[in-house]
C-alpha positions as CSV (number, residue, x, y, z in Angstrom):
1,X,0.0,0.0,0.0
2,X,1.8,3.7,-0.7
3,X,3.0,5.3,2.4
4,X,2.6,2.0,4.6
5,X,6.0,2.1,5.9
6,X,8.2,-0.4,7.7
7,X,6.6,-1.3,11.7
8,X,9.8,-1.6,14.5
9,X,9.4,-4.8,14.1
10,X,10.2,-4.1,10.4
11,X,13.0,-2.1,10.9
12,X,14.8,-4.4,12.7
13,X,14.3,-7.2,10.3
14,X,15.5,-4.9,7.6
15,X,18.7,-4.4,9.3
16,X,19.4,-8.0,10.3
17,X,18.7,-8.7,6.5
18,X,21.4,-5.9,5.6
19,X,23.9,-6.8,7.8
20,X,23.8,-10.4,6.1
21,X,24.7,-8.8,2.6
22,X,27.0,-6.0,4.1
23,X,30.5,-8.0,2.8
24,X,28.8,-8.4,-0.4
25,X,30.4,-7.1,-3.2
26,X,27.6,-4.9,-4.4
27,X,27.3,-3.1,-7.5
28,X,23.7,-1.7,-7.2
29,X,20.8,-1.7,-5.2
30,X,16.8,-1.1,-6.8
31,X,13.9,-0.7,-4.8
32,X,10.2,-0.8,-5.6
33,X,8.6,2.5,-5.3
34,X,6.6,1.8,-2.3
35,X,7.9,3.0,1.1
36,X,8.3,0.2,3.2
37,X,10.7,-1.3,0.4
38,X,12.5,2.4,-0.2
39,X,12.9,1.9,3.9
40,X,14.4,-1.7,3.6
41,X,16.4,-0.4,0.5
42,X,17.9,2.2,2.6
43,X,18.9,0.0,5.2
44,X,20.7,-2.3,2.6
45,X,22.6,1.0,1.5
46,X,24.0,1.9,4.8
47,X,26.5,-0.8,4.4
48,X,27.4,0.4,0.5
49,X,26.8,4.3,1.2
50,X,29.1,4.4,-2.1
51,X,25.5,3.2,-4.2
52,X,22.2,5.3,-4.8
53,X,18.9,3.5,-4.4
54,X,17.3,3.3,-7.7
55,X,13.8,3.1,-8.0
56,X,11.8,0.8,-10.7
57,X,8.1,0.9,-11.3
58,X,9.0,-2.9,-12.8
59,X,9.8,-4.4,-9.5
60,X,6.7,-2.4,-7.6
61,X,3.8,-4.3,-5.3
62,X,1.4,-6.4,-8.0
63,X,-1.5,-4.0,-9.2
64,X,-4.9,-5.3,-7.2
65,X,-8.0,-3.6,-6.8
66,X,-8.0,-6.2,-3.5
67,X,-5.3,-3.5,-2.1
68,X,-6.2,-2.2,1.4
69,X,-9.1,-4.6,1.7
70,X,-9.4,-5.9,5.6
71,X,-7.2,-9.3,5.9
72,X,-11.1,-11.1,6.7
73,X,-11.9,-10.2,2.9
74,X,-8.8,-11.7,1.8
75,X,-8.5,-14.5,3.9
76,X,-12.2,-15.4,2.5
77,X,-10.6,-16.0,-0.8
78,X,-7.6,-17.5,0.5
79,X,-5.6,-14.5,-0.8
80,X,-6.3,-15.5,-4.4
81,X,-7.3,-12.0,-5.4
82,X,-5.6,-13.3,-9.2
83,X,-8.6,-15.3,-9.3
84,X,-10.8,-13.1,-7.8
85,X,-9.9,-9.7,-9.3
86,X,-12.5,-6.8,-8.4
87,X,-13.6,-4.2,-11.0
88,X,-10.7,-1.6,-12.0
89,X,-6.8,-2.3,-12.8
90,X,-5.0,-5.5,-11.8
91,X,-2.6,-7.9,-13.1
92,X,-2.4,-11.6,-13.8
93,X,0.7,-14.3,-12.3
94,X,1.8,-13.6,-16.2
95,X,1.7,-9.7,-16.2
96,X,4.1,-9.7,-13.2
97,X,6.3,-12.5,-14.6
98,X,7.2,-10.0,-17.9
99,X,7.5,-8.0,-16.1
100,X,10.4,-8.9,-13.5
101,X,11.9,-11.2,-15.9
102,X,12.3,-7.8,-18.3
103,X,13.8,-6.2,-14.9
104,X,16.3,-9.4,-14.7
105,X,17.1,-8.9,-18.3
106,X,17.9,-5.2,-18.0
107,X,19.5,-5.5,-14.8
108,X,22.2,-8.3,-16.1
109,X,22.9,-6.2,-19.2
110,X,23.7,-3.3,-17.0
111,X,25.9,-5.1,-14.2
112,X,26.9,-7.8,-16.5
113,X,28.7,-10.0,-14.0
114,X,27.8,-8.0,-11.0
115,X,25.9,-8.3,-7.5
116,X,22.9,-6.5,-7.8
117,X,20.1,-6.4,-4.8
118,X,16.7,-5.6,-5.9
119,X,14.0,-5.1,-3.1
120,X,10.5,-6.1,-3.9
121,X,7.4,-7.3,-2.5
122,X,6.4,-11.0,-1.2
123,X,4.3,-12.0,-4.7
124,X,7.1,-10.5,-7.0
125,X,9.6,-12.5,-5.5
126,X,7.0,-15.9,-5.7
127,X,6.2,-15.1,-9.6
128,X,10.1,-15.0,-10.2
129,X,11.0,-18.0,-8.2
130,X,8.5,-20.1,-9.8
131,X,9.3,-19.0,-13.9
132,X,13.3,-19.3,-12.9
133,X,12.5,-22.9,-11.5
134,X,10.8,-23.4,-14.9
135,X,7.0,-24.0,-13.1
136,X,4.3,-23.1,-15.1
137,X,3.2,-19.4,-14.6
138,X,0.1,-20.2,-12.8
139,X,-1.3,-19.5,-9.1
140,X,-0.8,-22.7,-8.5
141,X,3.1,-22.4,-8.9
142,X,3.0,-19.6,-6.4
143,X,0.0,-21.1,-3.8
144,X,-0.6,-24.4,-2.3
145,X,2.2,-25.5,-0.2
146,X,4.4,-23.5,-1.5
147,X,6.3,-21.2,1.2
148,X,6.0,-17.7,1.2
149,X,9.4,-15.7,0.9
150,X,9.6,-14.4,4.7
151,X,9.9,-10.7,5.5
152,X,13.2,-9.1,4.6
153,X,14.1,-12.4,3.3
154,X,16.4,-13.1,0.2
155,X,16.3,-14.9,-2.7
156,X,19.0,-15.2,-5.2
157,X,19.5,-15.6,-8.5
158,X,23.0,-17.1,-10.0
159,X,23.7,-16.8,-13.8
160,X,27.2,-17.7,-15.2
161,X,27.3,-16.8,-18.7
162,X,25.5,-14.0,-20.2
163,X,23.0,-16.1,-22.5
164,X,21.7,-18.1,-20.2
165,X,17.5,-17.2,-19.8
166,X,17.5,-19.3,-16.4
167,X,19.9,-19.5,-13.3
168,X,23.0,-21.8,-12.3
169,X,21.0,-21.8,-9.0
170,X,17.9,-20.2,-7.0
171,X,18.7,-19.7,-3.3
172,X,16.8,-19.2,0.1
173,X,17.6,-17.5,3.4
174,X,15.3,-15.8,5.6
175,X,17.5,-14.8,8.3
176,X,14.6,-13.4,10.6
177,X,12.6,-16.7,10.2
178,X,12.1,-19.1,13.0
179,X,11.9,-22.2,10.6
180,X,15.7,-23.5,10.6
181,X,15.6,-25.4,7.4
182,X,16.6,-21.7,5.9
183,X,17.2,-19.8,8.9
184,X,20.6,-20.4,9.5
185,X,22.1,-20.1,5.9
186,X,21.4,-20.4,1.9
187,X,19.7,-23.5,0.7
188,X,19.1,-24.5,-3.1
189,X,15.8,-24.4,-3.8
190,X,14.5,-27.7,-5.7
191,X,13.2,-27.9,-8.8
192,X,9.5,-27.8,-7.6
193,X,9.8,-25.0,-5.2
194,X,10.2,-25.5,-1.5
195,X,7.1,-26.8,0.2
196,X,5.5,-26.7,3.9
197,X,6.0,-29.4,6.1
198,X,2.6,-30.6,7.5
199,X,1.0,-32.8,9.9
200,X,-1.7,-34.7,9.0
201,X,-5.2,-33.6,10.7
202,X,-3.3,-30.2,10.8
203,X,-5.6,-27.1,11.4
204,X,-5.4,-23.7,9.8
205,X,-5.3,-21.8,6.9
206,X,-3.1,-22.3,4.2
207,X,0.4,-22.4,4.9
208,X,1.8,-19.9,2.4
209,X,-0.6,-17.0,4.2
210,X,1.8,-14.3,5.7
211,X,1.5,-13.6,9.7
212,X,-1.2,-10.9,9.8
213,X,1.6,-7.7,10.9
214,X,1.5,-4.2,10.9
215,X,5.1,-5.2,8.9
């Protein structure tokens, strides 16, 4: 949402999440245009104060007339507002896959062989994890069991030559999580995304739904 910044809680994530990457050699650091990612952005750059944050409309929160809606609404849906949408703008899993693989594109043709950090939004980061893995662009690739990047969590991208469309390797750390499988470090994603652990006869909601924060 614009002007929903970062909580406390927020802030600190941020800057455990920017102390991780502060011995990386970084060449350039883009934010979506929404402020709590301009905040998380700016957190990042305290640690490279030699690199400007560079905004990019193609990295920005996925367009939803279901924005700002109370969490009951969207929890009523299952937070499938893709296949839900309300009257007015929005955008499909494939609208924000172009779009963030265009970023990717742009981005490695401008830092050819660089670090790059890009800060976006929980979705964004689900829609590129899922095409880079090769899973069909579908909500079911980013639903399901599927688990939902964490807040302030990273994800990373490894190409080695310049022609390659897809990745050496997709990475996961969420260094504020509580779930040690990627708590404690990087770990490859698989092929078919990583997947919630359940119990069977476990209650709830599905297990890709965020914590409701003020975050």
């Amino acid at each position: 949402m614009p002007r929903f910044g970062l909580s406390e809680l927020g802030r600190r994530e941020a800057e455990n999440t920017a102390s991780v990457l502060a011995k990386e050699p970084v060449a350039a650091i883009y934010s979506s245009p929404q402020l709590r990612a301009r905040q998380t952005a700016r957190a990042l750059a305290a640690y490279h104060p030699e690199l400007k944050v560079q905004t990019s409309i193609s990295i920005a929160e996925v367009v939803t007339g279901w924005q700002g809606r109370p969490y009951t609404e969207l929890h009523a849906i299952d937070f499938d507002f893709y296949s839900s949408p309300l009257p007015g703008e929005y955008e499909t899993v494939e609208h924000i896959w172009d779009r963030v693989r265009l970023f990717v594109e742009r981005v490695r043709r401008r830092h050819e062989g660089r670090t790059v950090v890009a800060v976006t939004h929980g979705d964004i980061v689900f829609v590129a994890r899922a095409g880079y893995l090769g899973m069909p662009i579908e909500v079911t690739s980013i639903r399901g069991r599927h688990i939902y990047p964490g807040h302030a969590s990273l994800t990373r991208l490894t190409f080695c030559l310049p022609q390659e469309t897809y990745p050496k390797r997709v990475e996961y750390f969420d260094p504020n999580g509580a779930d040690t499988r990627w708590s404690r470090g990087w770990v490859t994603v698989p092929a078919g995304g990583l997947l919630e652990e359940s119990e069977e006869g476990e209650p709830g909601g599905p297990p890709w739904i965020p914590p409701n924060s003020d975050q």
